[in-house]
C-alpha positions in Angstrom: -26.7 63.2 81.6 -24.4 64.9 78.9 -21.6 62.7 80.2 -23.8 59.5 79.5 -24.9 60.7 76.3 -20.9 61.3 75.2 -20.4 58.0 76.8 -23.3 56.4 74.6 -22.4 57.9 71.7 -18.7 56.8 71.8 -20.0 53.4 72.6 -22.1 53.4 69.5 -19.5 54.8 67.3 -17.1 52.0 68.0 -19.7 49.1 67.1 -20.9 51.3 64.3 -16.8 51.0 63.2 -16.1 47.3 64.4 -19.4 46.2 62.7 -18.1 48.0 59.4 -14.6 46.1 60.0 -16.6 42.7 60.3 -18.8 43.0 57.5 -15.8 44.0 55.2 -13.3 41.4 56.9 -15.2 38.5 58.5 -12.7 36.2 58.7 -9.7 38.1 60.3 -12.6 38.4 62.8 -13.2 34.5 62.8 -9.8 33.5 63.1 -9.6 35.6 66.8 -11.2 32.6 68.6 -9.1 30.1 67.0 -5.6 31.7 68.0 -7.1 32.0 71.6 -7.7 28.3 71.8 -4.8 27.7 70.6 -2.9 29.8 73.0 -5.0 29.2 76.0 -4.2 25.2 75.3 -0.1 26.4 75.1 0.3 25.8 71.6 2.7 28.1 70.2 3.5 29.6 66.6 7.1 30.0 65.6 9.1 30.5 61.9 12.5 28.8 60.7 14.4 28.8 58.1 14.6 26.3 55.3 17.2 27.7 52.5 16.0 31.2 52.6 12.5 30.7 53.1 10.6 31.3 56.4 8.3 28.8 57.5 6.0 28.8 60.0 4.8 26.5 62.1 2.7 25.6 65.2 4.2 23.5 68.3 3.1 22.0 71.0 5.1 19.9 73.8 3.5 17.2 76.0 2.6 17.8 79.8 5.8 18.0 81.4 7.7 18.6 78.1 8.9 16.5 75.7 6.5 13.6 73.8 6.7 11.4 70.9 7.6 13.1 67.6 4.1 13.9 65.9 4.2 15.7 62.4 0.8 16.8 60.9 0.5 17.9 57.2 -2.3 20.1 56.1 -4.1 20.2 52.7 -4.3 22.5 49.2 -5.2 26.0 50.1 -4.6 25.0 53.9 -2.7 26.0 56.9 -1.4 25.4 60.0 -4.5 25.9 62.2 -6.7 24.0 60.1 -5.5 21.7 62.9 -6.6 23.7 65.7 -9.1 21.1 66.9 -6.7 18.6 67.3 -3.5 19.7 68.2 -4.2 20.2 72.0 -5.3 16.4 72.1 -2.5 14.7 70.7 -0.3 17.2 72.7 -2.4 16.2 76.1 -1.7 12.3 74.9 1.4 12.7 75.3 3.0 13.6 71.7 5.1 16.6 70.6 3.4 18.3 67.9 4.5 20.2 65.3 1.8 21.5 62.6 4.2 23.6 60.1 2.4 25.6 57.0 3.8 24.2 54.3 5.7 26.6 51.3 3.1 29.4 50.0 0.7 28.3 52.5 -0.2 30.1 55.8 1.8 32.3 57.1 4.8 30.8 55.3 6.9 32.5 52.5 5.5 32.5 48.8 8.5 32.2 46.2 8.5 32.1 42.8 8.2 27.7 42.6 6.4 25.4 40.8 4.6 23.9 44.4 5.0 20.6 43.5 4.2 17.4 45.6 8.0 16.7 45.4 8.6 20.5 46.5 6.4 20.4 49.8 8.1 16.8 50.3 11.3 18.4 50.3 9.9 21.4 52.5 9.1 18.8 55.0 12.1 16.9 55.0 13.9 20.2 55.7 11.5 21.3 58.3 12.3 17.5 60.0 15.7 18.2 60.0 15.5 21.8 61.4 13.3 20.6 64.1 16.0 17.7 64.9 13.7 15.0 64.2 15.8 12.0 63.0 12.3 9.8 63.0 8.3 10.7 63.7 5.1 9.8 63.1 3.6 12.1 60.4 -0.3 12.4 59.7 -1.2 13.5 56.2 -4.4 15.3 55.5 -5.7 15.3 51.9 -2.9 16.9 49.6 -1.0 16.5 52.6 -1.4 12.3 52.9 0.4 12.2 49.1 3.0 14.1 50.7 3.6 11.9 53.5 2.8 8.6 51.3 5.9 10.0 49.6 7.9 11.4 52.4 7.6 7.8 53.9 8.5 6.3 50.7 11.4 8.4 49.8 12.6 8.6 53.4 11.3 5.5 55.3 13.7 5.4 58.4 12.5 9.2 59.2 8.5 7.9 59.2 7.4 6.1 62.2 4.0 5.3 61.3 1.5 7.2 58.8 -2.0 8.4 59.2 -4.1 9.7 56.2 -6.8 11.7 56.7 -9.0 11.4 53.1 -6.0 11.5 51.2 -5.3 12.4 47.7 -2.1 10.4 45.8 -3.9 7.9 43.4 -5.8 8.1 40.5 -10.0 8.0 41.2 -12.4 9.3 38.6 -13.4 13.4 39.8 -15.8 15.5 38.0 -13.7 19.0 39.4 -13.8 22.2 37.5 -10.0 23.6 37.2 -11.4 26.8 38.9 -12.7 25.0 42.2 -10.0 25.4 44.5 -9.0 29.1 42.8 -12.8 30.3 42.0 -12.9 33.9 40.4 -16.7 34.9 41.6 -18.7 33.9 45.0 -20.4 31.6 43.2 -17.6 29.1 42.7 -17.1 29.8 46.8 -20.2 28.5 47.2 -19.3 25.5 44.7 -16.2 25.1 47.0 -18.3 25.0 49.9 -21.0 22.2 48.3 -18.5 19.8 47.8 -16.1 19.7 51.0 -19.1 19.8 53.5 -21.8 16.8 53.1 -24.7 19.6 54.7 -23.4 22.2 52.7 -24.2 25.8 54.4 -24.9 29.0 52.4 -22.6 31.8 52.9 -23.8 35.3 54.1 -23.0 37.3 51.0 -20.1 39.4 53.1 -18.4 35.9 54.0 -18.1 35.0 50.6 -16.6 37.9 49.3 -13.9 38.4 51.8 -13.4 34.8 51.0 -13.0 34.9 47.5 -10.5 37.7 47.8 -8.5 35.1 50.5 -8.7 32.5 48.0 -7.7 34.6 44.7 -4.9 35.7 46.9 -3.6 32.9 46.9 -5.0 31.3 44.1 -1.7 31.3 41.4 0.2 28.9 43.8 -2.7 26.6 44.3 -2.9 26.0 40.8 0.4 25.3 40.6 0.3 22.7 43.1 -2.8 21.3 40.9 -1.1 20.9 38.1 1.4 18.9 40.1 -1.9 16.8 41.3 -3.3 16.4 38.1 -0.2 16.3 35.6 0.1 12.8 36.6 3.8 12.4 37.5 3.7 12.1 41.4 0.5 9.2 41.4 1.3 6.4 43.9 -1.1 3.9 42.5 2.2 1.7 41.4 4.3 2.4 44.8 1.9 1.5 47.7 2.6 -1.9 48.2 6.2 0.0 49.0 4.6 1.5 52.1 6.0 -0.1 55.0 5.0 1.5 57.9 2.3 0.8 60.0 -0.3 2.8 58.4 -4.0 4.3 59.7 -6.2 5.5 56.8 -8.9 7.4 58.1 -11.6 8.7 56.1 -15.1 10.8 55.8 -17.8 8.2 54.7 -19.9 11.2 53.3 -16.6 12.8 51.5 -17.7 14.1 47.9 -14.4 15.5 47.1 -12.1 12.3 47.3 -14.3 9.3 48.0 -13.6 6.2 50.1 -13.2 4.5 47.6 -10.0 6.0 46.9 -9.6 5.1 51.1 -10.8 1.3 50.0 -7.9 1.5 46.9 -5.1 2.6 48.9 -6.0 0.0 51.8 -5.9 -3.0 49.6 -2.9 -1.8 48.7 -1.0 -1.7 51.9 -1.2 -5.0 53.5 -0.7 -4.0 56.9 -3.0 -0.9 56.7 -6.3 0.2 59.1 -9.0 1.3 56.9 -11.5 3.5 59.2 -14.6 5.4 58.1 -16.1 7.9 60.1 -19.6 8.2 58.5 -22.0 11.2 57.5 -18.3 13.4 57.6 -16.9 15.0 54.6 -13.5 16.0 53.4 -13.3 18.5 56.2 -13.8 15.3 59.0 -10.6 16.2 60.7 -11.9 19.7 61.7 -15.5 19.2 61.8 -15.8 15.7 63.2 -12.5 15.9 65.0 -13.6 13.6 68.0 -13.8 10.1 66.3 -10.7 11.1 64.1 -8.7 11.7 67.3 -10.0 8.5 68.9 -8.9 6.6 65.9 -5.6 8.0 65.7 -4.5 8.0 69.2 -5.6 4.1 69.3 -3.7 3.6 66.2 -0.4 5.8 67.6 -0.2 4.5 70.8 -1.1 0.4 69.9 1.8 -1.7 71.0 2.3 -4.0 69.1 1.1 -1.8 66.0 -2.4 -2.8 65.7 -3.1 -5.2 63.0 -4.8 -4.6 59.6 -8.3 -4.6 59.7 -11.8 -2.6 58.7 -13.4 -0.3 61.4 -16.6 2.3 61.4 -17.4 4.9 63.4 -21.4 6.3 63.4 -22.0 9.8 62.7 -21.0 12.3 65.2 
């Protein structure tokens, strides 16, 4: 009996301490099932160097190695397995996948830059080369489509085709606060939270405050890559007829942070561009809606000839 009781009371002790770790950090906690998935599906994490800095990345090789060059660009304040729920697929379709955080992001280095559009651009272009990638298809995800857009611009013979997923790069009318990407209280979490989910949940108390102190960590260098956004200087409104890839623009019909209209905008401006809406999903689609997204793209990456420009909706999930 006293051996059960010791037993019970150790037992106790450690949920006692493990609830106390999860209440303070909930989402180190969170992010356990997502590196699991990822290594269970063989998706690996690696770092290179680009001039100094160390930049991780995500990989994963097609069954029986190999597969066609895939680059995926994540969004402001993102990271690498913000793709989680897609990588696996496009990696069991038969494309090499590479998912890299980009400069300040993730588990990536954090210099002293400005974190400009044109910086990530060049981060990429470096990471391209480094990875021996002479030519790819790259999908863009908000912040991450303007880089691409300009990546395949700037660099065309290295982009094979080019999927955004609700991308930011032109001009649209948004009512944002500065603070809503870099909020100072769990209040403007919560604001964060309303306007990239269209059934905006609210967070436990506990989440939101480890959150805010993830976000205020990080929070100088995503306002410097805002006021690259917002200064003006890197809007494509004027080059997209430029684009000459076959391009897939893929959007959340219930998006309230960059509408589809801005989708709409950039489609008339690229003739040979698929405009696709995936409806009742918001700016976190990708993620949260991630099965008509990946039926979309693979169509779109693996139509021979490139399939031709046209309009397409997909219901709700």
């Amino acid at each position: 009996m006293k051996r059960l009781l010791r037993i019970a009371a150790s037992l106790l002790l450690i949920v006692v301490i493990v609830g106390g770790l999860f209440y303070r950090y909930p989402l180190w906690f969170l992010d356990r099932p997502i590196y699991y998935r990822l290594w269970r599906a063989g998706v690996e994490g690696k770092y290179v160097d680009l001039g100094g800095n160390r930049i991780h990345y995500y990989e994963a090789q097609a069954k029986g190695g190999g597969g066609v060059p895939l680059v995926l660009i994540h969004g402001l304040g993102s990271r690498g397995e913000d793709w989680a729920n897609l990588i696996p697929t496009f990696a069991a379709n038969g494309f090499h996948v590479y998912a890299p955080d980009l400069l300040g992001y993730g588990r990536s280095s954090r210099p002293d830059v400005d974190y400009s559009i044109a910086t990530e651009e060049n981060v990429v272009v470096q990471f391209m080369q480094a990875m021996h990638l002479s030519k790819a298809s790259v999908i863009g995800w908000s912040m991450g489509g303007w880089i691409a857009m300009r990546l395949a611009l700037d660099h065309p013979g290295m982009v094979d085709r080019l999927v955004l997923y609700d991308s930011a790069g032109i001009y649209f009318p948004a009512d944002i606060s500065p603070d809503l990407f870099a909020p100072t209280d769990v209040a403007g979490v919560q604001r964060l939270v309303d306007i990239l989910e269209p059934e905006p949940r609210v967070l436990p108390g506990f989440v939101a405050k480890d959150s805010l102190r993830k976000l205020q960590r990080n929070g100088w260098i995503v306002n410097r890559s805002l006021s690259s956004m917002t200064g003006g200087r890197y809007l494509l409104d004027f080059r997209l007829g430029s684009l000459k890839q076959p391009m897939l623009i893929l959007w959340g019909g219930a998006d309230h942070l960059i509408p589809p209209s801005a989708g709409e905008t950039i489609h008339k401006g690229v003739p040979q561009s698929v405009f696709e809406v995936v409806e009742g999903c918001g700016h976190l689609g990708p993620a949260e809606c991630a099965k008509p997204y990946l039926e979309g793209t693979i169509e779109f990456l693996k139509a021979q000839p490139p399939m031709p420009p046209g309009e397409k909706t997909f219901p709700k999930p």
